[in-house]
Each structure stands twice: as structure tokens, then as C-alpha cells.
N, CA, C and O atoms as a GROMACS GRO file, in nm:
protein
  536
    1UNK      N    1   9.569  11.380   9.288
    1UNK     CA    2   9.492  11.355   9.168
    1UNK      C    3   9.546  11.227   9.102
    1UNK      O    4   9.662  11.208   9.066
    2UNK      N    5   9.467  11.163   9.095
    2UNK     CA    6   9.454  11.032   9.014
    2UNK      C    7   9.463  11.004   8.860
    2UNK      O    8   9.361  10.966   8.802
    3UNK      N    9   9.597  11.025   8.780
    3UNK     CA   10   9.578  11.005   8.626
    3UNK      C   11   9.522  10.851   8.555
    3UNK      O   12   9.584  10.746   8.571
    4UNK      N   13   9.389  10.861   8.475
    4UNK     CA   14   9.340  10.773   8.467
    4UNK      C   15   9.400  10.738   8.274
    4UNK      O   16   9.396  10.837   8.201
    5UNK      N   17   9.435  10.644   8.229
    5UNK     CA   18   9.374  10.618   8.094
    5UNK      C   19   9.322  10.503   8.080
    5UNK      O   20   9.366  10.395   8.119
    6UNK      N   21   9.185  10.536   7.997
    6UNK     CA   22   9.106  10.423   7.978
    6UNK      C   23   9.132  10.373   7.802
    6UNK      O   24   9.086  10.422   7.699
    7UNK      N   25   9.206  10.278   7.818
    7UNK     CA   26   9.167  10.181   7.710
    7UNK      C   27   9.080  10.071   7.660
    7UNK      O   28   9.093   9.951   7.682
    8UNK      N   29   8.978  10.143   7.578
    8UNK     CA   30   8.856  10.048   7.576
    8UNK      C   31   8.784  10.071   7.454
    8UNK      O   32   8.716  10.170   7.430
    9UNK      N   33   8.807   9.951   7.360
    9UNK     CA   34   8.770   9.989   7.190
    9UNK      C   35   8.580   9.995   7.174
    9UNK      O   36   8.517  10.007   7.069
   10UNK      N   37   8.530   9.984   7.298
   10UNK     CA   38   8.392  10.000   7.237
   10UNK      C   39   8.400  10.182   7.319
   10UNK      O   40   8.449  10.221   7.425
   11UNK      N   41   8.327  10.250   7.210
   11UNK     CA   42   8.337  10.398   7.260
   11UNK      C   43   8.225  10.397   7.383
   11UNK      O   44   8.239  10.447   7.495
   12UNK      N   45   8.098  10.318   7.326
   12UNK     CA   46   7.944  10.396   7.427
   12UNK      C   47   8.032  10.328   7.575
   12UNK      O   48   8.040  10.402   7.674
   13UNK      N   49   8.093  10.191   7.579
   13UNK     CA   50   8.220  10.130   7.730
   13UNK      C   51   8.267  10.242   7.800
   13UNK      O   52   8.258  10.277   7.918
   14UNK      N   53   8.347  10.318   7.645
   14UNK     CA   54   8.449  10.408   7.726
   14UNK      C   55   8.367  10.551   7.770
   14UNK      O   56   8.437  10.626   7.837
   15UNK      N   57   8.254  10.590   7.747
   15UNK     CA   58   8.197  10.688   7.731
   15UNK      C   59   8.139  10.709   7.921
   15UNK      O   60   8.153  10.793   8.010
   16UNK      N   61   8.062  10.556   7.900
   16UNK     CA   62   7.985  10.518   8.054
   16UNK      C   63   8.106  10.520   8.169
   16UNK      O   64   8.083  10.575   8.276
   17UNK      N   65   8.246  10.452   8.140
   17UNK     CA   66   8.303  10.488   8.261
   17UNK      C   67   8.396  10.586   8.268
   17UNK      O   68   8.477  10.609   8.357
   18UNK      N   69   8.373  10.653   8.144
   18UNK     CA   70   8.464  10.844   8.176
   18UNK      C   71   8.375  10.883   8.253
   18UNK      O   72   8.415  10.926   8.361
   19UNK      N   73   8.247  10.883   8.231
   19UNK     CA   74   8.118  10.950   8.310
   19UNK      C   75   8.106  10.894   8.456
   19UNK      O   76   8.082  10.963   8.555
   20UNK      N   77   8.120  10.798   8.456
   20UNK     CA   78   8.163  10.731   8.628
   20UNK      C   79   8.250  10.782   8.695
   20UNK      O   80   8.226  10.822   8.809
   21UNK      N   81   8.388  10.792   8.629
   21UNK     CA   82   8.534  10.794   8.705
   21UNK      C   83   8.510  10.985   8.744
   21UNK      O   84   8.531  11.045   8.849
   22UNK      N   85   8.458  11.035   8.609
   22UNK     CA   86   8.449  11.171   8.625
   22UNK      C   87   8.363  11.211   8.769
   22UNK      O   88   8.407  11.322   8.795
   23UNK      N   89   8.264  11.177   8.874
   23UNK     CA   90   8.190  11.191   8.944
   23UNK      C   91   8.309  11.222   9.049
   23UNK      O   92   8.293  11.289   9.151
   24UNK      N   93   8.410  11.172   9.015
   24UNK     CA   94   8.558  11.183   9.170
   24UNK      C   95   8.647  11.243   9.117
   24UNK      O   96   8.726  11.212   9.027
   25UNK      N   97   8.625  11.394   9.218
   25UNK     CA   98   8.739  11.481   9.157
   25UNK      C   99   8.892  11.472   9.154
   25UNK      O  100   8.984  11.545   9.117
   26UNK      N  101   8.876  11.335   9.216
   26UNK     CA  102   9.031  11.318   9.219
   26UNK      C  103   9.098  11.275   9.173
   26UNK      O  104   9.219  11.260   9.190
   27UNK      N  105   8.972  11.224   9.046
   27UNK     CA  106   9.047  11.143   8.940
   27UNK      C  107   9.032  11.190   8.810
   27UNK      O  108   8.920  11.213   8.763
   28UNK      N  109   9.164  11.210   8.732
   28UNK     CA  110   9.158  11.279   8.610
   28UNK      C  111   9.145  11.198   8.474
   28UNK      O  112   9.252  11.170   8.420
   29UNK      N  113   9.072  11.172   8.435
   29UNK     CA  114   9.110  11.095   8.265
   29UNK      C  115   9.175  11.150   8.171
   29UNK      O  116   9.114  11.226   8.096
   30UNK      N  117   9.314  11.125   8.152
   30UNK     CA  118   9.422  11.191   8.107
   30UNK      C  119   9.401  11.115   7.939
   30UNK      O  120   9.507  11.146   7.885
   31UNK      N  121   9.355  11.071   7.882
   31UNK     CA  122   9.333  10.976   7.776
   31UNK      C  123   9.237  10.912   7.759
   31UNK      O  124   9.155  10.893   7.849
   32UNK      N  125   9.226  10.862   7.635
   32UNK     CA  126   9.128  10.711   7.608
   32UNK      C  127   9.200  10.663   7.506
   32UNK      O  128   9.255  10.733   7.421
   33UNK      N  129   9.202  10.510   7.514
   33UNK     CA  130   9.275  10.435   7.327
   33UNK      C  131   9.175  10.381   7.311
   33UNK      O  132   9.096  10.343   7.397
   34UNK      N  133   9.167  10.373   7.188
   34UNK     CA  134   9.025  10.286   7.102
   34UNK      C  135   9.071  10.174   7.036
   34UNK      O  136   8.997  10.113   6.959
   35UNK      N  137   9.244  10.122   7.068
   35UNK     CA  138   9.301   9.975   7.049
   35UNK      C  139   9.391   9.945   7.111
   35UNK      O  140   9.405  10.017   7.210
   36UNK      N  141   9.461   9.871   7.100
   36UNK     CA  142   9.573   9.819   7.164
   36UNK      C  143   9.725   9.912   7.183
   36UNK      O  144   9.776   9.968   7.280
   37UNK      N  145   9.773   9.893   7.013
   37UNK     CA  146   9.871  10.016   6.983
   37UNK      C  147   9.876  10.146   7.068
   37UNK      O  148   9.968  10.191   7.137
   38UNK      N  149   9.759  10.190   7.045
   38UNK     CA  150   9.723  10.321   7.083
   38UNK      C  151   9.748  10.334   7.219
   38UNK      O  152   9.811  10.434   7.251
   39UNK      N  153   9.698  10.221   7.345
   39UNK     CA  154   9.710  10.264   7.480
   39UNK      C  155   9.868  10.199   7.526
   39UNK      O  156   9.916  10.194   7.640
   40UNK      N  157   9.912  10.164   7.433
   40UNK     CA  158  10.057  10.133   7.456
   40UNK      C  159  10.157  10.281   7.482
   40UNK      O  160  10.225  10.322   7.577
   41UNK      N  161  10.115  10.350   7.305
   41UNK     CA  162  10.154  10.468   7.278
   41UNK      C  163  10.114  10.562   7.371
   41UNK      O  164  10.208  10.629   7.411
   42UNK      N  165   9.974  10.599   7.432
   42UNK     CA  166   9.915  10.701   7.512
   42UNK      C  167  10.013  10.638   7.665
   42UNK      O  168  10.062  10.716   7.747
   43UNK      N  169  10.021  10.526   7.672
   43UNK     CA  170  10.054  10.506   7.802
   43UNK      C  171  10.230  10.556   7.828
   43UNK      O  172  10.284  10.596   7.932
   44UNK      N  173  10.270  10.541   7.731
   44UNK     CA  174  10.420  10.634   7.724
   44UNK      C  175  10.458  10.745   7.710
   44UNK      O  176  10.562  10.789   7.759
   45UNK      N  177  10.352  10.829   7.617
   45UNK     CA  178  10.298  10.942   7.609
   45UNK      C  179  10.264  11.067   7.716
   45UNK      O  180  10.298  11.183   7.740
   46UNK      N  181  10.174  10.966   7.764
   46UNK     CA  182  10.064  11.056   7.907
   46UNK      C  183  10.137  11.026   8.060
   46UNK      O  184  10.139  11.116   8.145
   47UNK      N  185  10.179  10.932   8.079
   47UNK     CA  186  10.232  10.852   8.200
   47UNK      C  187  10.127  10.859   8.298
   47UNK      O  188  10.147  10.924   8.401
   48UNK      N  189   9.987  10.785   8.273
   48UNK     CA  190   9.873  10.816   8.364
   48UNK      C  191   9.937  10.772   8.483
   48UNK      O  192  10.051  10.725   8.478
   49UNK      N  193   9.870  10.784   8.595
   49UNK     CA  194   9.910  10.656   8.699
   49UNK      C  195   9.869  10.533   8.715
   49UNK      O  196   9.944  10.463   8.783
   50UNK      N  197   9.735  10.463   8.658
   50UNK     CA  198   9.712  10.334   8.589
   50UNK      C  199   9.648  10.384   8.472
   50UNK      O  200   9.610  10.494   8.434
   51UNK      N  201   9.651  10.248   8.417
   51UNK     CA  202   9.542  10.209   8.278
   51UNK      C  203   9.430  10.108   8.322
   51UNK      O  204   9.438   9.997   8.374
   52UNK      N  205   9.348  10.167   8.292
   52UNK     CA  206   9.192  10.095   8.302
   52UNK      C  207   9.266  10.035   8.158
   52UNK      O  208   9.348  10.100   8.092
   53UNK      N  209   9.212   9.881   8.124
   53UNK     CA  210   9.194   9.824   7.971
   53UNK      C  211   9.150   9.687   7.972
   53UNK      O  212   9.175   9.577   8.021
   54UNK      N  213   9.064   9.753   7.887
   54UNK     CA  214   9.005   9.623   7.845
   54UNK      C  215   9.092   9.504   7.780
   54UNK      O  216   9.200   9.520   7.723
   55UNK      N  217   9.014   9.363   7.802
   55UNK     CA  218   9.076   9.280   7.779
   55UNK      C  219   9.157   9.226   7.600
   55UNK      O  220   9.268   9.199   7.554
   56UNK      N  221   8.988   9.235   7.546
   56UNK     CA  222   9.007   9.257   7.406
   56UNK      C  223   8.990   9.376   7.326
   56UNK      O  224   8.892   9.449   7.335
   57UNK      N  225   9.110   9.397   7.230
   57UNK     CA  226   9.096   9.535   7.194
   57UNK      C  227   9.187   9.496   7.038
   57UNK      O  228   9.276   9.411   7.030
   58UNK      N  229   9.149   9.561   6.951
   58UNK     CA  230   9.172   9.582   6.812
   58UNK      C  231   9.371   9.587   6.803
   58UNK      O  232   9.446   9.605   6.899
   59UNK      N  233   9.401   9.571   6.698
   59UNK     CA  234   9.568   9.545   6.700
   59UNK      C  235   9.670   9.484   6.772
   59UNK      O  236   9.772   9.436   6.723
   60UNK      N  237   9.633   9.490   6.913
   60UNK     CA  238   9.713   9.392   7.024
   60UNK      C  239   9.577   9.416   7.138
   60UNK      O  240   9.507   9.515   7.156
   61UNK      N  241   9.577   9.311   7.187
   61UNK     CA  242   9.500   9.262   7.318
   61UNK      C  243   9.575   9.295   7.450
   61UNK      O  244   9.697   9.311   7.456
   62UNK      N  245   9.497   9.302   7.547
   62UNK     CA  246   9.576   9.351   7.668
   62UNK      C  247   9.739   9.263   7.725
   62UNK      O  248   9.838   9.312   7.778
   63UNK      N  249   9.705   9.090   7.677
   63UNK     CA  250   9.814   9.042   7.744
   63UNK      C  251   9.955   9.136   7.663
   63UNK      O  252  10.049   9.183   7.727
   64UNK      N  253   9.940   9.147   7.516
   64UNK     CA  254  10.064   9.220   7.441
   64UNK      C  255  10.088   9.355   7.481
   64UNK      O  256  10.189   9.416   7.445
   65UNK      N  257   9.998   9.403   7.553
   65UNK     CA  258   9.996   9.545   7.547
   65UNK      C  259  10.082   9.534   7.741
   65UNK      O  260  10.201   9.563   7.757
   66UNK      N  261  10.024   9.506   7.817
   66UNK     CA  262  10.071   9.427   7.912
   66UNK      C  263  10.237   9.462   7.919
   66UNK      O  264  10.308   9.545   7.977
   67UNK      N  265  10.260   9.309   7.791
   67UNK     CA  266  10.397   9.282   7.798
   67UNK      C  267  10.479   9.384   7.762
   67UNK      O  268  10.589   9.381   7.818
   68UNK      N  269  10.459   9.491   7.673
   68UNK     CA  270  10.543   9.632   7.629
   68UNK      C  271  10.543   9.715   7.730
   68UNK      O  272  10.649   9.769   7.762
   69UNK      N  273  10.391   9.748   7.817
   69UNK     CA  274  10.440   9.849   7.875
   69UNK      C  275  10.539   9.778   7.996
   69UNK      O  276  10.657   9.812   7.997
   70UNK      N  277  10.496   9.691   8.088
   70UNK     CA  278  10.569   9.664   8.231
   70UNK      C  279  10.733   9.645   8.157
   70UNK      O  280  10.826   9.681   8.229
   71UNK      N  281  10.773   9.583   7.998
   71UNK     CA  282  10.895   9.610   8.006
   71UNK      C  283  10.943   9.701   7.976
   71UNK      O  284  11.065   9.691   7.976
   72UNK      N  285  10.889   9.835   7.936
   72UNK     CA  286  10.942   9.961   7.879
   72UNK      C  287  10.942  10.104   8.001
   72UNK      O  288  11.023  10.187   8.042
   73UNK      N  289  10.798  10.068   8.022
   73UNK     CA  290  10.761  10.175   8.140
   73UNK      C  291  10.636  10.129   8.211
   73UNK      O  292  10.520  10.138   8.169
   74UNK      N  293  10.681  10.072   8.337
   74UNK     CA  294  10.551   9.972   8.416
   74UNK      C  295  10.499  10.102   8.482
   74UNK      O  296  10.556  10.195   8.540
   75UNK      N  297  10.376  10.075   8.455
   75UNK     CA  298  10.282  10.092   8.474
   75UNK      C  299  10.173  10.074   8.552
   75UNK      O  300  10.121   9.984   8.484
   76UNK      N  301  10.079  10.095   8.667
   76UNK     CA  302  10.006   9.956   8.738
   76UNK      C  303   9.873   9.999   8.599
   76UNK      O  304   9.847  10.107   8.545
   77UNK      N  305   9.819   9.872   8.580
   77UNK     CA  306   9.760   9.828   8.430
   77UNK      C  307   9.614   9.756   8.546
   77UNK      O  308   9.644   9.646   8.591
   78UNK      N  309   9.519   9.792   8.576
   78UNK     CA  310   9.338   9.723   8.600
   78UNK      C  311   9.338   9.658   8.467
   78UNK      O  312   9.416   9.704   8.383
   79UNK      N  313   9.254   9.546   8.430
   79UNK     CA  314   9.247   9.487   8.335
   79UNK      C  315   9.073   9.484   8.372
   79UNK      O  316   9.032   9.445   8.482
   80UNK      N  317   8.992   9.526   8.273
   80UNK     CA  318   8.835   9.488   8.337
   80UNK      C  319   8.783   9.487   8.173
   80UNK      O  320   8.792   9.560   8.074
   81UNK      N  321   8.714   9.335   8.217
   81UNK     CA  322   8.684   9.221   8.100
   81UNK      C  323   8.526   9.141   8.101
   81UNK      O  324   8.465   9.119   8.205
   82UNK      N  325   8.481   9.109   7.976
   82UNK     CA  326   8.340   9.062   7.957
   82UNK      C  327   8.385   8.882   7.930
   82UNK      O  328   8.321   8.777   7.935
   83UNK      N  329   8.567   8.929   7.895
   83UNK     CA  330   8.615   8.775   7.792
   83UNK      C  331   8.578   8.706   7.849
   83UNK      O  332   8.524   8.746   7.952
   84UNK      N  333   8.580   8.567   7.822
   84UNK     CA  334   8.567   8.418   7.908
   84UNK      C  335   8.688   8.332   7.902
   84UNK      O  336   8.767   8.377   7.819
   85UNK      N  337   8.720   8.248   7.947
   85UNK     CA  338   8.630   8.254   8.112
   85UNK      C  339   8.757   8.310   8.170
   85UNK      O  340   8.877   8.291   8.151
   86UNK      N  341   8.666   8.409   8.270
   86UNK     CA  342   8.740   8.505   8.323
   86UNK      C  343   8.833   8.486   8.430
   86UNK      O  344   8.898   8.580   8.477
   87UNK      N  345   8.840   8.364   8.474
   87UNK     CA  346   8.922   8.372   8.545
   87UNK      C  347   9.092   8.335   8.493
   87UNK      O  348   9.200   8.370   8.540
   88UNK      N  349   9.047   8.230   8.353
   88UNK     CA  350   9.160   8.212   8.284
   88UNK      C  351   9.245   8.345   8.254
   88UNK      O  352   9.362   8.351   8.289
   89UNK      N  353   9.195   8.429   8.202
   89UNK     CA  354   9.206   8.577   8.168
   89UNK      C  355   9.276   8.652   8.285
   89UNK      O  356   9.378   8.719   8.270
   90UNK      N  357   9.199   8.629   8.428
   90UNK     CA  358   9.252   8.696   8.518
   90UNK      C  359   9.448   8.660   8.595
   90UNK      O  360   9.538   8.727   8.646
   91UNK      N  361   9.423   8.510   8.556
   91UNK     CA  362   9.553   8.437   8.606
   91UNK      C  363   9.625   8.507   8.465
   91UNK      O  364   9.686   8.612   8.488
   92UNK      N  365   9.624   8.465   8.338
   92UNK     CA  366   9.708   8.565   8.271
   92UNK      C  367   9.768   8.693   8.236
   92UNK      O  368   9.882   8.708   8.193
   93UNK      N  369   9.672   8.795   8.259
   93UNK     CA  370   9.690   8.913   8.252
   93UNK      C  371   9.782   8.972   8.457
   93UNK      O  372   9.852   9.068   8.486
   94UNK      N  373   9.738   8.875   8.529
   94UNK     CA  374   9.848   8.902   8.636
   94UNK      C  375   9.908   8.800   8.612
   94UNK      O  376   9.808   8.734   8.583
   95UNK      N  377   9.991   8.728   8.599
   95UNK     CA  378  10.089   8.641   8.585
   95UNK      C  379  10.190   8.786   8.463
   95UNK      O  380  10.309   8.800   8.488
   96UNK      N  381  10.139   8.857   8.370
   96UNK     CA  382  10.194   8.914   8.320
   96UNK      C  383  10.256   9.080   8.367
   96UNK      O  384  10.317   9.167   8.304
   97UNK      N  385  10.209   9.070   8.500
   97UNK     CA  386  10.232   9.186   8.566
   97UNK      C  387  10.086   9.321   8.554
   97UNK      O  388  10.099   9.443   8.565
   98UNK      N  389   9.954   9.240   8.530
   98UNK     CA  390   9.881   9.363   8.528
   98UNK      C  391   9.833   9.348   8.703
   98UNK      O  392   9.809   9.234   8.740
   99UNK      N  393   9.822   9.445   8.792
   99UNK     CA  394   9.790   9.482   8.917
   99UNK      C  395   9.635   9.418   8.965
   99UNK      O  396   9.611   9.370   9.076
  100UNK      N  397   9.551   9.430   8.864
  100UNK     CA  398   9.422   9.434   8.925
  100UNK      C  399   9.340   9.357   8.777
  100UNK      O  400   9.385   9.355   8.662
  101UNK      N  401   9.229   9.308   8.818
  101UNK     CA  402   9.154   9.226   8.737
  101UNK      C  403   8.985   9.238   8.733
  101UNK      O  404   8.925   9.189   8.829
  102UNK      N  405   8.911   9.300   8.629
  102UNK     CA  406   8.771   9.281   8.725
  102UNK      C  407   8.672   9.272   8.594
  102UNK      O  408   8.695   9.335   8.491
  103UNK      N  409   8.571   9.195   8.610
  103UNK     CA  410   8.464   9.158   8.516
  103UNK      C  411   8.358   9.303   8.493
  103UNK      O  412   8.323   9.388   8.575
  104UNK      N  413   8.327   9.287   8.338
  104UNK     CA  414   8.271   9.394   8.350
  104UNK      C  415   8.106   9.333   8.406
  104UNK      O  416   8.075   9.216   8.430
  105UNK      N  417   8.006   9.472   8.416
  105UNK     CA  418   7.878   9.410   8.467
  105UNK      C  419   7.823   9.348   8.353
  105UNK      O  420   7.851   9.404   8.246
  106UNK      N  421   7.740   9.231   8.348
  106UNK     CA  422   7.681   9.152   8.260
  106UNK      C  423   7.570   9.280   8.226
  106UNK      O  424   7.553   9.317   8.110
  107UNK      N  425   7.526   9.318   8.295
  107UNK     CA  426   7.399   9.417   8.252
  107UNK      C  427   7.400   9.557   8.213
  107UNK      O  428   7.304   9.632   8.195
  108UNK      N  429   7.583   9.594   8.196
  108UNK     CA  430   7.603   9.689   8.152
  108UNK      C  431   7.589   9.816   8.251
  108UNK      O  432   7.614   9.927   8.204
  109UNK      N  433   7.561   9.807   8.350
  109UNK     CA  434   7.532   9.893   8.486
  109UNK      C  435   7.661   9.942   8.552
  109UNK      O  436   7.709   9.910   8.661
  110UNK      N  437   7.702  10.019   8.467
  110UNK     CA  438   7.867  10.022   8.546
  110UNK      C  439   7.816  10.088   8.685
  110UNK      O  440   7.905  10.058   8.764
  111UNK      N  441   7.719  10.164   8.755
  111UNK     CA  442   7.698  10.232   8.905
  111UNK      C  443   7.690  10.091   8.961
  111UNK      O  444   7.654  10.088   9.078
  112UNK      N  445   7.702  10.039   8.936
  112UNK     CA  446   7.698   9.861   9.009
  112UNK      C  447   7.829   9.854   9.080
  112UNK      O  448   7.856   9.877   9.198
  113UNK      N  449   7.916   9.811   8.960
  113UNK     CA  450   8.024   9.876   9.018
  113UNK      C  451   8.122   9.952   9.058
  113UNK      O  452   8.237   9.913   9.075
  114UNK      N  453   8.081  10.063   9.076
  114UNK     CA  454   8.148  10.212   9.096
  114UNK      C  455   8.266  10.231   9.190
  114UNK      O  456   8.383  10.262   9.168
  115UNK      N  457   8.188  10.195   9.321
  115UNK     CA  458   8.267  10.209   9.394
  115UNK      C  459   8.355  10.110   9.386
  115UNK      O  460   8.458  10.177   9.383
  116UNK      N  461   8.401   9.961   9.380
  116UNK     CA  462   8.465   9.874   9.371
  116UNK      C  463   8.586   9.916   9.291
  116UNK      O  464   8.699   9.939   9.333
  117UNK      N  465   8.533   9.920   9.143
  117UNK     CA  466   8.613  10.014   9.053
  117UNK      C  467   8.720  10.122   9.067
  117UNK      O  468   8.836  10.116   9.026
  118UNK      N  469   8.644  10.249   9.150
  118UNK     CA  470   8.749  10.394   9.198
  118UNK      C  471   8.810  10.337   9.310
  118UNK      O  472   8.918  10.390   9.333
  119UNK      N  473   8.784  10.257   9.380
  119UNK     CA  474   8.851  10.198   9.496
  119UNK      C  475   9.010  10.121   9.396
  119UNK      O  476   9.130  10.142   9.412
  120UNK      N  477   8.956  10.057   9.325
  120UNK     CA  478   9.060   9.963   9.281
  120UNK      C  479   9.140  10.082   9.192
  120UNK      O  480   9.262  10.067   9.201
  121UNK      N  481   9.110  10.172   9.126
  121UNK     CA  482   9.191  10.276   9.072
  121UNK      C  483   9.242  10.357   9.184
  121UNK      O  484   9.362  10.375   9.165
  122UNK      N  485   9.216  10.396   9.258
  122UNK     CA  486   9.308  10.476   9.398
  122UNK      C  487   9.444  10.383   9.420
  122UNK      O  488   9.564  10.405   9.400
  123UNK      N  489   9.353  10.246   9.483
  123UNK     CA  490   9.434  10.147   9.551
  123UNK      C  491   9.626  10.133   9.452
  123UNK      O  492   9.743  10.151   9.485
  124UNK      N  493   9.538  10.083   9.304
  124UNK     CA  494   9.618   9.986   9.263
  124UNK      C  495   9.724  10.137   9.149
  124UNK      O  496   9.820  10.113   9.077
  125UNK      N  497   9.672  10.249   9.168
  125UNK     CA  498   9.730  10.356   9.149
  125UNK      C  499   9.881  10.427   9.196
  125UNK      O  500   9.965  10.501   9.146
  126UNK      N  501   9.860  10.356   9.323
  126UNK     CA  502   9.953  10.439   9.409
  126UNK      C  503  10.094  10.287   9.411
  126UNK      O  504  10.189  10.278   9.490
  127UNK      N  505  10.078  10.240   9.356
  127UNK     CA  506  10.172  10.115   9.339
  127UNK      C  507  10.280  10.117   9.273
  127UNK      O  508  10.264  10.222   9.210
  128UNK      N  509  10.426  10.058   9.227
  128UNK     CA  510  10.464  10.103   9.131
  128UNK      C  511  10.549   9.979   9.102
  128UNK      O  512  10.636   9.938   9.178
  129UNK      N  513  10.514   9.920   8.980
  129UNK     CA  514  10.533   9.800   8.942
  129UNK      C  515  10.681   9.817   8.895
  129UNK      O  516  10.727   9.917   8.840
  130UNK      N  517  10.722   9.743   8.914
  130UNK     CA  518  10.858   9.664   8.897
  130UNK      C  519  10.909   9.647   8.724
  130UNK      O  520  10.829   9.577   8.662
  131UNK      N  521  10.998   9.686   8.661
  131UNK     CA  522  11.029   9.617   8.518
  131UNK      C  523  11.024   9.521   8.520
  131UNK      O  524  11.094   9.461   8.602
  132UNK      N  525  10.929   9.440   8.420
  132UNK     CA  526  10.977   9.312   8.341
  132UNK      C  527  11.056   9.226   8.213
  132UNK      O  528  11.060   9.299   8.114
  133UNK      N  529  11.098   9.136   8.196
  133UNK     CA  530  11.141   9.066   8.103
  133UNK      C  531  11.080   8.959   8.059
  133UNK      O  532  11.078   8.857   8.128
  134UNK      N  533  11.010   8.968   7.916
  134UNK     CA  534  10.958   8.772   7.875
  134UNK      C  535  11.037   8.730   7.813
  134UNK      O  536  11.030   8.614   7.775
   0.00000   0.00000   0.00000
């Protein structure tokens, strides 16, 4: 079983891919944060096996959130983002130790990318990131 937490401050976001991830029984959504703080705290809390999180999020943004957990308790961290431009985003948030990187759908269709998605939560799940220092 797959512990999921999704950090993602728009709720109807987090709502559409609890309802996705939920379709695979092998994956549990152990949480949701609705900011930054929060999936810092849940992520020390819960000890999912990744964090889905969004890029921008209320009180700290993923790169800060990022930097606490991989130096406190790493985590493998998906980062999946609407920000621009995304690839700037993507070189930062891994340069900071997050595992995985992925755009959300422009059309809001998360079955678009479903499978890509639970693939990259299995994959980047079973990993186990290294402590860091900034």
C-alpha cells in the first residue's frame, strides 16, 4: 500500500485527484494540506510515502516546504504544477531534492493524466531520499 499526501490549496484540485488516486487500491490518501505549513506538519506527522504538492500554496510554497522536509525527514516529494514556466520550476524544485515533477492538465482533465501520475506515485514512492543541507 502506497501512503499518499496530497498537498494542494485549491480544494475542488485536491478533491479531483483524491477521486483519481482513490480508483487504485493500493494507494491510500493518508492526508491532504490546504498550505504549505500544513503539508510540512502532516508530512512529519503521517510519514506518507510521497507527497503529491503543488507548486504554489498559501504560507510557504513547495521550494520552502521542499527544503524542511528533505532536511528534517526526506521524503520522496512529486511536485505537480500549473506555475510558469514550468520548466524553470521543474529544475528548482529538483535541484532541491523533490523526486518527480509534472504539469498539471491545462484543461483540468486529471483522467488525462492518470496513469502517468499513479505510475509516478508507485515509482517515485518506493525511493528513499537522502538528507539534505542548504
Amino acid at each position: 500500500m502506497t501512503k499518499v499526501l496530497i498537498a494542494e490549496d485549491s480544494t475542488v484540485i485536491q478533491k479531483m485527484i483524491t477521486a483519481l488516486l482513490e480508483k487504485d487500491k493500493s494507494i491510500q490518501i493518508v492526508g491532504t494540506a490546504g498550505n504549505g505549513e500544513e503539508a510540512v506538519n502532516k508530512t512529519f506527522d503521517l510519514r506518507p510515502d510521497i507527497v503529491l504538492m503543488d507548486y504554489r500554496m498559501p504560507k510557504q510554497n513547495a521550494p520552502d516546504c521542499i527544503k524542511q522536509i528533505m532536511s528534517q525527514q526526506p521524503t520522496p516529494i512529486l511536485v505537480i504544477t500549473s506555475a510558469e514556466p514550468a520548466e524553470e520550476k521543474r529544475r528548482e524544485v529538483m535541484s532541491l531534492g523533490a523526486l518527480g515533477f509534472m504539469e498539471k492538465p491545462k484543461s483540468m482533465d486529471y483522467n488525462s493524466i492518470s496513469l502517468k501520475l499513479m505510475t509516478q506515485i508507485k515509482t517515485l514512492s518506493r525511493i528513499k531520499p537522502a538528507r539534505r543541507t542548504y
